[in-house]
N, CA, C and O atoms as CSV, one atom per row, in Angstrom:
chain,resi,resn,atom,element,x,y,z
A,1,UNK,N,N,22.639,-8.378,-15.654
A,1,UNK,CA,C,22.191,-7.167,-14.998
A,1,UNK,C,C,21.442,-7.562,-13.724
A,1,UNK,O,O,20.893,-8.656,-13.859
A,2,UNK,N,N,21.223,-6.892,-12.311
A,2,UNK,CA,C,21.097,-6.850,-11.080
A,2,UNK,C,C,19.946,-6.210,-11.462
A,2,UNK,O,O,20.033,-5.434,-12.414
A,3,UNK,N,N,18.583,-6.414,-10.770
A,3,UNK,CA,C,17.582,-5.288,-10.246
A,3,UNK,C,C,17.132,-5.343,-8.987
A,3,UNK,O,O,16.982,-6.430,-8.431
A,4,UNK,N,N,16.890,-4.300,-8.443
A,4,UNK,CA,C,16.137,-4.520,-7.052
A,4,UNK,C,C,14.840,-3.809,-7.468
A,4,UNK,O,O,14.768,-3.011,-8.403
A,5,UNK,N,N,13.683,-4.235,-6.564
A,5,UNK,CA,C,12.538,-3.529,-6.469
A,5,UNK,C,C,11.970,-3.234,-5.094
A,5,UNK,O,O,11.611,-4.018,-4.216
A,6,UNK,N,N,11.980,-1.794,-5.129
A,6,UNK,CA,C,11.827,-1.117,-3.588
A,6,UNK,C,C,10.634,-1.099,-3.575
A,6,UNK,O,O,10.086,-0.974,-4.670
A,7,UNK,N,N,10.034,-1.180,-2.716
A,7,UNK,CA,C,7.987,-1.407,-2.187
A,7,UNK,C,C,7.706,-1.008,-1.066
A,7,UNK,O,O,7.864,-1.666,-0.037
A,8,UNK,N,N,7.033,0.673,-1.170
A,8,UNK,CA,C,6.840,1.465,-0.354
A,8,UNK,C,C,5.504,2.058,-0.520
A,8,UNK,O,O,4.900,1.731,-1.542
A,9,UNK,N,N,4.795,3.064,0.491
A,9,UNK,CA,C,3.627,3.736,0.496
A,9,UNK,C,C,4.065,5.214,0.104
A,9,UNK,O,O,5.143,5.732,0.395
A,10,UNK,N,N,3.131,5.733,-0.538
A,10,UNK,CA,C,3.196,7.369,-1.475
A,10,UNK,C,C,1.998,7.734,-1.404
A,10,UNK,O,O,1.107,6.968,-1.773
A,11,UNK,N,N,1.700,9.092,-0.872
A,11,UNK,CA,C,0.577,9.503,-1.623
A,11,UNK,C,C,0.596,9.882,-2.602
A,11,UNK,O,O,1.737,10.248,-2.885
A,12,UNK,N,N,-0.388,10.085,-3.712
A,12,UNK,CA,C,-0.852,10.475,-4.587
A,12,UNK,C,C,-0.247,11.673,-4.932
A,12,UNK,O,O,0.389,11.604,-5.983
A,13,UNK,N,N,-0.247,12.897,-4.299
A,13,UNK,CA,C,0.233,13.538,-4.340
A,13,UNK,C,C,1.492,14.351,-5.081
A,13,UNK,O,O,1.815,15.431,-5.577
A,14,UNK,N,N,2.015,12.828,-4.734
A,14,UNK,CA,C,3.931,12.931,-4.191
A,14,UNK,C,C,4.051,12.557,-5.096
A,14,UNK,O,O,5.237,12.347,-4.842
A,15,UNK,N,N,3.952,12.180,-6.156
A,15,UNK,CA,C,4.736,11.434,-7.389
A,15,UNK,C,C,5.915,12.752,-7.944
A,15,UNK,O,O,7.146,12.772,-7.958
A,16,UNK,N,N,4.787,13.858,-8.399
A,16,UNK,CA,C,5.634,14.901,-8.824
A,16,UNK,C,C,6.750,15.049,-8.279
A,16,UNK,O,O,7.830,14.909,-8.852
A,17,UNK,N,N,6.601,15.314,-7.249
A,17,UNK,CA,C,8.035,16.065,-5.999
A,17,UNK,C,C,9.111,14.893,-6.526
A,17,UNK,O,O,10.193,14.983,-7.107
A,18,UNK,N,N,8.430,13.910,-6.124
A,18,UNK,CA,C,9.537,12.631,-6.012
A,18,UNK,C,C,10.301,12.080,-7.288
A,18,UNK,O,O,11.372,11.479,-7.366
A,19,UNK,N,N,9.416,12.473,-8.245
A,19,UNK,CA,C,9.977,12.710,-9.777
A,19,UNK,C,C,11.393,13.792,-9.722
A,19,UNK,O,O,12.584,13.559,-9.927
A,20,UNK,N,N,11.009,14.455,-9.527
A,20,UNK,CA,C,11.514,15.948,-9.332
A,20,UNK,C,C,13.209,15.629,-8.657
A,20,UNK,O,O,14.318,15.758,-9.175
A,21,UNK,N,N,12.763,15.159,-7.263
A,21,UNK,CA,C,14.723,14.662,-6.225
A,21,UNK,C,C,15.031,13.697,-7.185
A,21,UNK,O,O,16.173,13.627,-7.641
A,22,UNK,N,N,14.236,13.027,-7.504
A,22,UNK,CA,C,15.138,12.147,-8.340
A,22,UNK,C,C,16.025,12.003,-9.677
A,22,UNK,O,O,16.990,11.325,-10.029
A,23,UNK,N,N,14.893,13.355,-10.444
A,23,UNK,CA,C,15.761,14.116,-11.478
A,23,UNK,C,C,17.071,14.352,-11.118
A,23,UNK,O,O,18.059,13.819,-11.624
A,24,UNK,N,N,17.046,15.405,-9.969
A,24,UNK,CA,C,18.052,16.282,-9.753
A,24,UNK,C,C,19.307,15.267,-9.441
A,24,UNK,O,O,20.481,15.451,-9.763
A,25,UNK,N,N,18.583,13.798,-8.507
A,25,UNK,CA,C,20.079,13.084,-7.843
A,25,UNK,C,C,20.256,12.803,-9.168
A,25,UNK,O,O,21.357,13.274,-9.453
A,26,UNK,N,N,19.688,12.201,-10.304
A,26,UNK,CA,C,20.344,11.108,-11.366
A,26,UNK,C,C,21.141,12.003,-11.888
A,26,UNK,O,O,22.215,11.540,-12.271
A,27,UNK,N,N,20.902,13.748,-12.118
A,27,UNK,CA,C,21.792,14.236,-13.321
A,27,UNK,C,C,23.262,14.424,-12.478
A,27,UNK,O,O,24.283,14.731,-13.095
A,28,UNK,N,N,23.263,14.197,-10.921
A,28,UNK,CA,C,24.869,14.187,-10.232
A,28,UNK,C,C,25.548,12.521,-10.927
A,28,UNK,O,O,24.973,11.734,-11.679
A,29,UNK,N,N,26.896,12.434,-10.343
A,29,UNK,CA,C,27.610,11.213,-10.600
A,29,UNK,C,C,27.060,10.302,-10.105
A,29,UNK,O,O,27.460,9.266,-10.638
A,30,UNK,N,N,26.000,10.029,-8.999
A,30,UNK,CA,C,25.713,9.025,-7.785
A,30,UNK,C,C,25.280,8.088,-8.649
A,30,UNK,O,O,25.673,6.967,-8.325
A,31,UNK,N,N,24.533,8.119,-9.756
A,31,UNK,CA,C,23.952,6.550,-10.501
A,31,UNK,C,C,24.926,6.191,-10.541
A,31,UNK,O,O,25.233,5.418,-9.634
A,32,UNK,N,N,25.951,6.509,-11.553
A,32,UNK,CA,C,27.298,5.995,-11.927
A,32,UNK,C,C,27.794,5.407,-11.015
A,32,UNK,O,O,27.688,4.181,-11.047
A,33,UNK,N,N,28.411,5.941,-10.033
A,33,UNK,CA,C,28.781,5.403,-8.372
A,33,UNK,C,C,28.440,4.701,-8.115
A,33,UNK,O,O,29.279,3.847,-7.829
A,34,UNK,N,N,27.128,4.327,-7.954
A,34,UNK,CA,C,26.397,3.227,-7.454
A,34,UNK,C,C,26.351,2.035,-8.455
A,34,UNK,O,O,26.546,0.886,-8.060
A,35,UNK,N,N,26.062,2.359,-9.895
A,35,UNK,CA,C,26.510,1.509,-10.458
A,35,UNK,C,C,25.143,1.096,-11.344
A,35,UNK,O,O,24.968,-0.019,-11.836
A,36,UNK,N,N,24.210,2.225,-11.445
A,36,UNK,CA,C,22.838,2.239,-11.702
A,36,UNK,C,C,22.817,2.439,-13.231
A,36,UNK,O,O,23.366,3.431,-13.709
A,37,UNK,N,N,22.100,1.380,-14.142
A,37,UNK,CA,C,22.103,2.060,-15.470
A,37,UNK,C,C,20.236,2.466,-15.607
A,37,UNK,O,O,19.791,2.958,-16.643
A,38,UNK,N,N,19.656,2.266,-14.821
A,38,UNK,CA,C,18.205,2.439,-15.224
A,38,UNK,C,C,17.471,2.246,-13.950
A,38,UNK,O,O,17.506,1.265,-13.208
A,39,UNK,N,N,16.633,3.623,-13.791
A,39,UNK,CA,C,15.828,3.532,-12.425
A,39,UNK,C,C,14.210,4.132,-13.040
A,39,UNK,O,O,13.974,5.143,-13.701
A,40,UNK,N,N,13.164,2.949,-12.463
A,40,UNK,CA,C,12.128,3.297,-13.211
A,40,UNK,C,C,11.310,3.805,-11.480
A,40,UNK,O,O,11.704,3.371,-10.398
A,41,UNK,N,N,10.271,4.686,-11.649
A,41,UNK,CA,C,9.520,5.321,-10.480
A,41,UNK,C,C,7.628,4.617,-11.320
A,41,UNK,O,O,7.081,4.952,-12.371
A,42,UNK,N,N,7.153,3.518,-10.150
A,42,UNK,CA,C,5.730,3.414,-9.947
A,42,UNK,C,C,4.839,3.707,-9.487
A,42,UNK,O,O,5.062,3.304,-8.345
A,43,UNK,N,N,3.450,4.342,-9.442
A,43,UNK,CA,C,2.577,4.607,-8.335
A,43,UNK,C,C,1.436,3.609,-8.883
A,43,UNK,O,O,1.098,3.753,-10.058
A,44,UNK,N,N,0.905,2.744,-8.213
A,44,UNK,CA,C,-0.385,2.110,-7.996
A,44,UNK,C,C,-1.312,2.337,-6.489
A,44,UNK,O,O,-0.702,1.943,-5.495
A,45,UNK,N,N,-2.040,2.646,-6.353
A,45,UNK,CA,C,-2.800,3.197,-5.328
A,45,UNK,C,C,-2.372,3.197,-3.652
A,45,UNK,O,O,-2.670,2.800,-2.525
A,46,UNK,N,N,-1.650,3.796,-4.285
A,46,UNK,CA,C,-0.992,4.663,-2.918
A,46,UNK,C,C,0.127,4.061,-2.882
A,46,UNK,O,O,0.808,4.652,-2.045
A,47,UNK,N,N,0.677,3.246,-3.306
A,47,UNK,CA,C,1.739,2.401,-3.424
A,47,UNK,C,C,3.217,2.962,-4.390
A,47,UNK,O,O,3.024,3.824,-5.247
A,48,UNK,N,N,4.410,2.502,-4.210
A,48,UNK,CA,C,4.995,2.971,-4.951
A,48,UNK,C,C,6.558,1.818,-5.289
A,48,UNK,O,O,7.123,1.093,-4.470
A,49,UNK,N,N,6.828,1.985,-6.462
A,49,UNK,CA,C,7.602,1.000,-6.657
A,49,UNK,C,C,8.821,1.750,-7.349
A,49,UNK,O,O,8.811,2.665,-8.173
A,50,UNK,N,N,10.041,0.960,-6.652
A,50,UNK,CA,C,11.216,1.951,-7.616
A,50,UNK,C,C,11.914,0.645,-7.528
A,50,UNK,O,O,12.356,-0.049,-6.612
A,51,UNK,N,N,11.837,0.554,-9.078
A,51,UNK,CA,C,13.157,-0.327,-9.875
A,51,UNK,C,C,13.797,0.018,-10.454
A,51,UNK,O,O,13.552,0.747,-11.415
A,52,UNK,N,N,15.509,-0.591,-9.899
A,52,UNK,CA,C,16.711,0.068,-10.380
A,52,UNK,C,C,17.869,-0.919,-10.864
A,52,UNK,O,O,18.592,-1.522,-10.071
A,53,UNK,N,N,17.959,-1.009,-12.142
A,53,UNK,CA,C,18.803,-1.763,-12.492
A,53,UNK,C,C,20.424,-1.531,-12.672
A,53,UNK,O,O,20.811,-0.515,-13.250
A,54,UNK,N,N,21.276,-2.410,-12.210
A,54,UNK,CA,C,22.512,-2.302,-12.453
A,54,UNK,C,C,23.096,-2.772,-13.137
A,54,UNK,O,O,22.570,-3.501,-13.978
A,55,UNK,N,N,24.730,-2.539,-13.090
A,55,UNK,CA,C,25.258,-3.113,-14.632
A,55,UNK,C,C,25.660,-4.917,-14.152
A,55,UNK,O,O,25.780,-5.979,-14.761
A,56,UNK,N,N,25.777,-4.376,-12.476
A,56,UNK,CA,C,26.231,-5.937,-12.246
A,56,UNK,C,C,25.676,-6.625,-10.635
A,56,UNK,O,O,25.014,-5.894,-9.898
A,57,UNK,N,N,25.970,-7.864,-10.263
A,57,UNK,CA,C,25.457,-8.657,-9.401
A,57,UNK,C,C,25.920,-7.767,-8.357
A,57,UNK,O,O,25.264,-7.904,-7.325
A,58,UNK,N,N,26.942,-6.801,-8.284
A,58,UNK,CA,C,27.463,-6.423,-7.020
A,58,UNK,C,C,26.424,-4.582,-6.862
A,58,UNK,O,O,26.737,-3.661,-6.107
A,59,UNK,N,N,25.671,-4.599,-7.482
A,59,UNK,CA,C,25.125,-2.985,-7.175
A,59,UNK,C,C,24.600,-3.285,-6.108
A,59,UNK,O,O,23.827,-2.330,-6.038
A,60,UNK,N,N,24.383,-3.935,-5.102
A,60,UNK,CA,C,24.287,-4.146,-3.641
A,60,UNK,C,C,25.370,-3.218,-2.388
A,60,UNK,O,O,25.185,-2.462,-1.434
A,61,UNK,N,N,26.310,-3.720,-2.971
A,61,UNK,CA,C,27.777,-3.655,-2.781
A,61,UNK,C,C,28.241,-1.810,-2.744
A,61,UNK,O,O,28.835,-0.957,-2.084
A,62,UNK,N,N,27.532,-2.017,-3.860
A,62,UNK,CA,C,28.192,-0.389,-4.273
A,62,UNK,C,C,26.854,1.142,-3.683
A,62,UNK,O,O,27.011,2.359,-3.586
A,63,UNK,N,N,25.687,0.255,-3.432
A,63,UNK,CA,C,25.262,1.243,-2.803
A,63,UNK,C,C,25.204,1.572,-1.649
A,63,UNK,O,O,24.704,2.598,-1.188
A,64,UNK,N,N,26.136,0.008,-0.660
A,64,UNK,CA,C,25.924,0.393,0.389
A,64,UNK,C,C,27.059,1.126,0.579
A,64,UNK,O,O,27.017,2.030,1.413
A,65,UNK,N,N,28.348,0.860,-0.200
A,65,UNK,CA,C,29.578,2.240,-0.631
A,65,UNK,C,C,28.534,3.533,-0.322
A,65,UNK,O,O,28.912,4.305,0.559
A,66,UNK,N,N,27.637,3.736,-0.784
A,66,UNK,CA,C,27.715,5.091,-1.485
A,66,UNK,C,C,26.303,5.619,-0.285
A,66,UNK,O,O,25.630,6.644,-0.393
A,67,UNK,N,N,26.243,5.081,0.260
A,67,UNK,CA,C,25.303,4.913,1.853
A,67,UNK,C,C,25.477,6.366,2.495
A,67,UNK,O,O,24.539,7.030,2.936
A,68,UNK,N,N,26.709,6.729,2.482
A,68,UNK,CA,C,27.162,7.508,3.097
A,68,UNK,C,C,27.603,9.133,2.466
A,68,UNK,O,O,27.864,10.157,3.098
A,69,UNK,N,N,27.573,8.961,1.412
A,69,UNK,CA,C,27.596,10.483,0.593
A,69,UNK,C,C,26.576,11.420,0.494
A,69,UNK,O,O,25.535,11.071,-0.063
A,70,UNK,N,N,26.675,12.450,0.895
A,70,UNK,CA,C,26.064,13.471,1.207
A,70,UNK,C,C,25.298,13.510,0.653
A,70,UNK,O,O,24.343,14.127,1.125
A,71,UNK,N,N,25.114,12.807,-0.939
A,71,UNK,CA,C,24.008,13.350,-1.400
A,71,UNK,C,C,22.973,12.207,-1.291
A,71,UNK,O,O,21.835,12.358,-1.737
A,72,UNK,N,N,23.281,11.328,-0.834
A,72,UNK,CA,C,22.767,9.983,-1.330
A,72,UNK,C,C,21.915,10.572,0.486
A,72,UNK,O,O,20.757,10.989,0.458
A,73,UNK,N,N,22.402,10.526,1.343
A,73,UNK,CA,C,22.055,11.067,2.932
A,73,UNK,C,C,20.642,11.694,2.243
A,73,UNK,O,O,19.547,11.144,2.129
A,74,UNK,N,N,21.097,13.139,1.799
A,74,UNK,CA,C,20.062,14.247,1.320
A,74,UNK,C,C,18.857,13.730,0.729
A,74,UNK,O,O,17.735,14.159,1.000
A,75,UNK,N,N,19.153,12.625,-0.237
A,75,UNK,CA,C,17.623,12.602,-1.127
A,75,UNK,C,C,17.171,11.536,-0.292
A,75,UNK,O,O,15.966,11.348,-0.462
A,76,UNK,N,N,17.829,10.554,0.779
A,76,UNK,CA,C,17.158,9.811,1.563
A,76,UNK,C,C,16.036,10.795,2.635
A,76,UNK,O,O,14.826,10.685,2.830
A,77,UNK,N,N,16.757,11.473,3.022
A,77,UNK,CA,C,15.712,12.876,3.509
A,77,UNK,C,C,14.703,13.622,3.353
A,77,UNK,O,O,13.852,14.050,4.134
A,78,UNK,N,N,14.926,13.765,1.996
A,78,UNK,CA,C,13.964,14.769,1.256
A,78,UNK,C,C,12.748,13.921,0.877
A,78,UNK,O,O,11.629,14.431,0.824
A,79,UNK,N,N,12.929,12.837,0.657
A,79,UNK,CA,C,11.969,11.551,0.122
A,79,UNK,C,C,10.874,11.105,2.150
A,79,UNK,O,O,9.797,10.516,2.244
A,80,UNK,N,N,11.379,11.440,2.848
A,80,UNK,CA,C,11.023,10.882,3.980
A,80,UNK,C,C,9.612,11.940,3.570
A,80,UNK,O,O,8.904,11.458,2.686
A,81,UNK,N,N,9.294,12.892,3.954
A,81,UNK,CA,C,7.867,13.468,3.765
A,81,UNK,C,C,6.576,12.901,2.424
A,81,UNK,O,O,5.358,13.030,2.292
A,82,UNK,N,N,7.508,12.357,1.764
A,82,UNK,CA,C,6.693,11.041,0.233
A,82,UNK,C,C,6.508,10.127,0.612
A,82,UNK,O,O,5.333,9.760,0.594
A,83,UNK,N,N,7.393,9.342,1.098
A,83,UNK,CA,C,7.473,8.025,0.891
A,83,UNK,C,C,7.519,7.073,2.374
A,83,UNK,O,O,7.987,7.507,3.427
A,84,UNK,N,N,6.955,5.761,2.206
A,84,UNK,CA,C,6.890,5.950,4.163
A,84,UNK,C,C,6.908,4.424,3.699
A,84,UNK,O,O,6.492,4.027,2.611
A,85,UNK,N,N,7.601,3.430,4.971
A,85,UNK,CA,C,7.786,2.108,4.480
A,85,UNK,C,C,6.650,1.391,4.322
A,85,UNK,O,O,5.712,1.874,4.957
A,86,UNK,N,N,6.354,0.266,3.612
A,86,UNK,CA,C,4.954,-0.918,3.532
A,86,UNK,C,C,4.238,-0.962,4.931
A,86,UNK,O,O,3.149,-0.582,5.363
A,87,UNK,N,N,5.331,-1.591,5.437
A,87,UNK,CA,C,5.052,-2.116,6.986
A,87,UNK,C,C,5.848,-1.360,8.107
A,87,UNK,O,O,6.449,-2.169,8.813
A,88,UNK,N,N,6.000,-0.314,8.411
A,88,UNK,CA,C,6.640,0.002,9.453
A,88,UNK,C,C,6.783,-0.785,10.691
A,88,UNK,O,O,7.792,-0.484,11.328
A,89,UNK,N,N,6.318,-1.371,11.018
A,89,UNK,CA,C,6.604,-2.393,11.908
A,89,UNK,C,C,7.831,-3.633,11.892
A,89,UNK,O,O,8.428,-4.330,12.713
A,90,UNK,N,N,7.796,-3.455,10.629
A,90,UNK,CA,C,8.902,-4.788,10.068
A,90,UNK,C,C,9.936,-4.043,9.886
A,90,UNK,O,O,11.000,-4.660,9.928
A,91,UNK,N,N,10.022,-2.567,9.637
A,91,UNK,CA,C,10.875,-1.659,8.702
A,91,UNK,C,C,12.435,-1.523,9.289
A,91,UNK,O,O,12.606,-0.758,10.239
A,92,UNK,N,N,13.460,-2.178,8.793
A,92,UNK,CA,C,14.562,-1.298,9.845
A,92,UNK,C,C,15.939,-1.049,8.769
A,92,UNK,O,O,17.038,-0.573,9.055
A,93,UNK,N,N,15.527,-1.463,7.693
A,93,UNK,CA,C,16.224,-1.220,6.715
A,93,UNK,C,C,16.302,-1.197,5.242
A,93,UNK,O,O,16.483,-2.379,4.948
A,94,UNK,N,N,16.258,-0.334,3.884
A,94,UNK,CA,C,15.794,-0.645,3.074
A,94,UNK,C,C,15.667,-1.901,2.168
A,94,UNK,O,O,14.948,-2.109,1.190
A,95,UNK,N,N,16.724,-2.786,2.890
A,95,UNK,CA,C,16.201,-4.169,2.556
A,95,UNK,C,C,14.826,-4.593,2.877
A,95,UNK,O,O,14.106,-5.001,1.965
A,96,UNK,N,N,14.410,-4.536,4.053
A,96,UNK,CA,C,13.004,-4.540,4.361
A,96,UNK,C,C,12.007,-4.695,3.518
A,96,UNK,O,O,11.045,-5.437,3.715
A,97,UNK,N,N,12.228,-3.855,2.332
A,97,UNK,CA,C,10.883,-2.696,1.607
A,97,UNK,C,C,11.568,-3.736,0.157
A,97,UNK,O,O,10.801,-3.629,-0.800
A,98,UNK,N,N,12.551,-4.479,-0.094
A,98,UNK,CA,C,12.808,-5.327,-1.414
A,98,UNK,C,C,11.469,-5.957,-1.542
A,98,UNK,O,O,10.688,-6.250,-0.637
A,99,UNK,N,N,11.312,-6.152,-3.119
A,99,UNK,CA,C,10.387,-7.072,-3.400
A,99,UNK,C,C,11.443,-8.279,-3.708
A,99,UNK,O,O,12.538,-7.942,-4.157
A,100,UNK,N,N,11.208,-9.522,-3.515
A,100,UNK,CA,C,11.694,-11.109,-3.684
A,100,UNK,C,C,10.959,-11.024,-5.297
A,100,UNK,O,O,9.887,-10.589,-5.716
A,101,UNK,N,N,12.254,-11.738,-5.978
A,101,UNK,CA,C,11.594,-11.979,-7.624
A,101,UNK,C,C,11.459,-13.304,-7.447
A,101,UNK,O,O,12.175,-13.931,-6.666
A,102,UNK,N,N,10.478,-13.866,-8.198
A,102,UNK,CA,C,10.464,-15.265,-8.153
A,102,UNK,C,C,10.146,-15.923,-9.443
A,102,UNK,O,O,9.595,-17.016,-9.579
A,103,UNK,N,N,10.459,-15.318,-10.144
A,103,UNK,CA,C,10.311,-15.920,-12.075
A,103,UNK,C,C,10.929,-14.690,-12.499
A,103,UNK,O,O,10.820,-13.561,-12.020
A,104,UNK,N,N,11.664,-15.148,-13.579
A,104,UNK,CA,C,12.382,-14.310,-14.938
A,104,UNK,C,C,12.306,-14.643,-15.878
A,104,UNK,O,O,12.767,-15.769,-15.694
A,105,UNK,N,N,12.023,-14.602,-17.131
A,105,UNK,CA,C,11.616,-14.601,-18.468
A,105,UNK,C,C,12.079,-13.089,-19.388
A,105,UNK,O,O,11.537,-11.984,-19.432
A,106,UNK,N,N,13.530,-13.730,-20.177
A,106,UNK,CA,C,13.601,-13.315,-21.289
A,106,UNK,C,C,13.963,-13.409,-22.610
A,106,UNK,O,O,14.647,-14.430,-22.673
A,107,UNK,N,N,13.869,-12.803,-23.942
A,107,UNK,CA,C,14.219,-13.441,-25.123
A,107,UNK,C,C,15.659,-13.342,-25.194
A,107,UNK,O,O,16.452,-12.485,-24.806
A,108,UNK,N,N,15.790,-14.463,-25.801
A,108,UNK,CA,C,17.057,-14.675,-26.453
A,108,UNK,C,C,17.456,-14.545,-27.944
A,108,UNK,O,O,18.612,-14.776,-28.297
C-alpha cells in the first residue's frame, strides 16, 4: 500500500466544513478512480494533515489522471478558503505540501 501525507495550515475553525467536502467527494466514484482505499483528516494547532492511502505504488499516477475531473477541480476550490499551503513561498504544487517518510514499522 502507497500513502502520501499532505501538510498544510487550517484554521480551527475549518475542520467541520472540510470534514463536510470531503464527505460529499468520498461518497462520488473519485476515491475509487484515484485509487484511494483510506483517507484520514488531522488538525494539530492550526495545522492540518491529510493521509491517504492507496491500494498501490502507482496512486501518484492515478491522481494526477484524475487532476482534471470536475469534481476533483471543485473540492480543490472549495477547500482554498480552509486550507492554505505550509510555506507559500515554496508552494507551487501539491507535491510541495508532501510530508517525506523516513521510517516504517510494521507487524508481521
Amino acid at each position: 500500500m502507497h500513502s502520501t501525507l499532505i501538510v498544510a495550515r487550517m484554521a480551527a475553525h475549518s475542520a467541520d466544513e472540510v470534514a463536510e467536502l470531503f464527505t460529499a467527494f468520498d461518497e462520488t466514484e473519485m476515491p475509487h478512480r484515484m485509487g484511494t482505499r483510506r483517507r484520514q483528516l488531522f488538525a494539530y494547532r492550526g495545522l492540518y494533515f491529510h493521509l491517504q492511502d492507496f491500494d498501490s505504488e502507482d496512486g501518484g499516477e492515478r491522481i494526477e489522471a484524475a487532476r482534471t475531473d470536475p469534481r476533483f477541480v471543485r473540492i480543490s476550490e472549495d477547500l482554498k478558503p480552509h486550507i492554505a499551503a505550509y510555506d507559500p513561498a515554496t508552494w507551487r504544487s501539491p507535491a510541495d505540501a508532501m510530508a517525506e517518510r523516513f521510517y516504517r514499522w510494521s507487524a508481521r
